[in-house]
N, C-alpha and C positions, 0 to 999 in steps of 0.2 A: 567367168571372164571378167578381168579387173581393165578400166580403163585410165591408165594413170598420163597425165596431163603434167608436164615442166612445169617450171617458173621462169621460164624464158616462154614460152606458149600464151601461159598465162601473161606476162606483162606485154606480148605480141598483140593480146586481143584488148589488154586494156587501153594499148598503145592506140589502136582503132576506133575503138570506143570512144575516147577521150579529143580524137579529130573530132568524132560528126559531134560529138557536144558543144564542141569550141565552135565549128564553122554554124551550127543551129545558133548557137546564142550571137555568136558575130553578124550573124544576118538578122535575126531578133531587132537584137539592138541598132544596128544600122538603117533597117526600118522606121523605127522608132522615130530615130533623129531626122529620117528625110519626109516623115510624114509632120514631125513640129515644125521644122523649116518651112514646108509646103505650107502649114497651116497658115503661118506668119507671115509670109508672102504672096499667097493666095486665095482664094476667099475659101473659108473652112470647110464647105458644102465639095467643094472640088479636092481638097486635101486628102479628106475621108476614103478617096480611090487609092491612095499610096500605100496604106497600111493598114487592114480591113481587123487584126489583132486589137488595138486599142482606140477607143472614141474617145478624144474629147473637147469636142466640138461644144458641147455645153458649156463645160467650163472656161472656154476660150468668150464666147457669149455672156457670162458672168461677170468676165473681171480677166483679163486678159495676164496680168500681174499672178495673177494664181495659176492658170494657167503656165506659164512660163517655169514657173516655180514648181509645180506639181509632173511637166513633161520633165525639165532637169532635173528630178530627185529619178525618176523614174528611169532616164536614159543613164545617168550615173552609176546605178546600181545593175542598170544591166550590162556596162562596159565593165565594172570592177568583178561582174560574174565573167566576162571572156576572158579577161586578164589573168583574173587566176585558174582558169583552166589551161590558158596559155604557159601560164608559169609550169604549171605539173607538167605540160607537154616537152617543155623545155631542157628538162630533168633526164627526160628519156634521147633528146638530141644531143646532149653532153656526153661528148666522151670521155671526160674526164669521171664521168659519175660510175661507181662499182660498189653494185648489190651485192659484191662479197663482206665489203665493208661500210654500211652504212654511215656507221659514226662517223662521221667527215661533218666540216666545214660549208661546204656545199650541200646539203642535206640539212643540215639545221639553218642555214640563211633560207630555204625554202620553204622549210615550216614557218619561220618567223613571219616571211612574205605573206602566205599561205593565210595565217593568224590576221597580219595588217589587212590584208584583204577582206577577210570575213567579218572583220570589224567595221569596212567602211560600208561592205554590203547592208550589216545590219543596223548599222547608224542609219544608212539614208533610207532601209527600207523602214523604220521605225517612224522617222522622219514623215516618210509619202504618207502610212498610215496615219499619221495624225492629221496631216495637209486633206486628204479623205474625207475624214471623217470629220474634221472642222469645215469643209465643202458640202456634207453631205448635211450638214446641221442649218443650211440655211436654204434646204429643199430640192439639192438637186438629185439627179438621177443619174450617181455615177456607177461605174463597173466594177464588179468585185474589186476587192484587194488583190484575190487570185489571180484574178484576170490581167491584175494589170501589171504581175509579176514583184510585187515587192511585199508580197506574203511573207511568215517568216520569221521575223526580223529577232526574235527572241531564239530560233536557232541557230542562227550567221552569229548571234554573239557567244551563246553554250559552245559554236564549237569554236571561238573566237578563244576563249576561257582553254579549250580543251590544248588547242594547239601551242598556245604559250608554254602550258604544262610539258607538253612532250617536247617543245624546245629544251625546257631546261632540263628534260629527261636527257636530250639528247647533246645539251649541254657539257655533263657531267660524263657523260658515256667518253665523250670525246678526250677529258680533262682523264680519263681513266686509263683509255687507249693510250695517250702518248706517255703518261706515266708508266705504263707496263711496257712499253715500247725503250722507253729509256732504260729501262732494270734487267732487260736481258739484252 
């Protein structure tokens, strides 16, 4: 017994998929920013109830300036992760978009997007990591890298490199299509 499975199935469940990833990281990040807000307006001890995800309540204690600095690399890179899942979601709301023909116009502006995105991700998570780790050089007791979501940053740019590429794969695909398009 073979069980054979569309591509219209398949892009139904990724389509699914790709919601509760969006709305996880949108509430992620949304967190994120209502608990630095909190911090900056409230006394850090009471902030700490808003978003039990990441502490840094130390660093706020430290040097307020770094603080500031290390919550916006951090809430930056996790909005430019909603955005570009939003973008892919986007892709699948277009009715102008047809998986019969890829090679479009609209298809390679969202790889490009796709690419700037992964770029900014890895930029600022490269960023945090350094902010980290120059924080962590003068004894404090911060939380992973992992933890505090801007791990990485060496693969948001690989596939930063990658996506460029299949742009201009997809570049040329297009530049081939309307040629062959014109000749019959």
């Amino acid at each position: 017994m073979e069980i054979k499975i569309g591509t219209k199935t398949i892009l139904l469940i990724l389509h699914v998929i790709l919601w509760i990833i969006f709305v996880g990281l949108a509430i992620d990040a949304t967190g994120l920013l209502t608990k630095t807000i909190a911090t900056l307006t409230l006394q850090p001890e009471d902030a700490a109830k808003f978003w039990r995800a990441i502490d840094l309540t130390e660093v706020y204690r430290f040097n307020e300036t770094q603080y500031i600095t290390l919550s916006c690399i951090v809430i930056i890179a996790a909005y430019l992760k909603v955005i570009l899942f939003y973008s892919i979601i986007r892709v699948f709301l277009n009715k102008n978009f047809n998986i019969a023909a890829p090679f479009n116009e609209i298809f390679r502006k969202l790889i490009l997007t796709l690419a700037y995105l992964s770029f900014g991700i890895g930029f600022f998570s490269s960023w945090g990591t350094k902010v980290v780790r120059g924080l962590s050089s003068y004894g404090l007791k911060l939380q992973d890298i992992e933890e505090l979501h801007i791990d990485g940053a060496g693969v948001w740019l690989f596939m930063t490199v990658i996506l460029f590429v299949i742009a201009q794969i997809f570049k040329k695909g297009i530049e081939l299509q309307e040629e062959s398009e014109l000749t019959i």
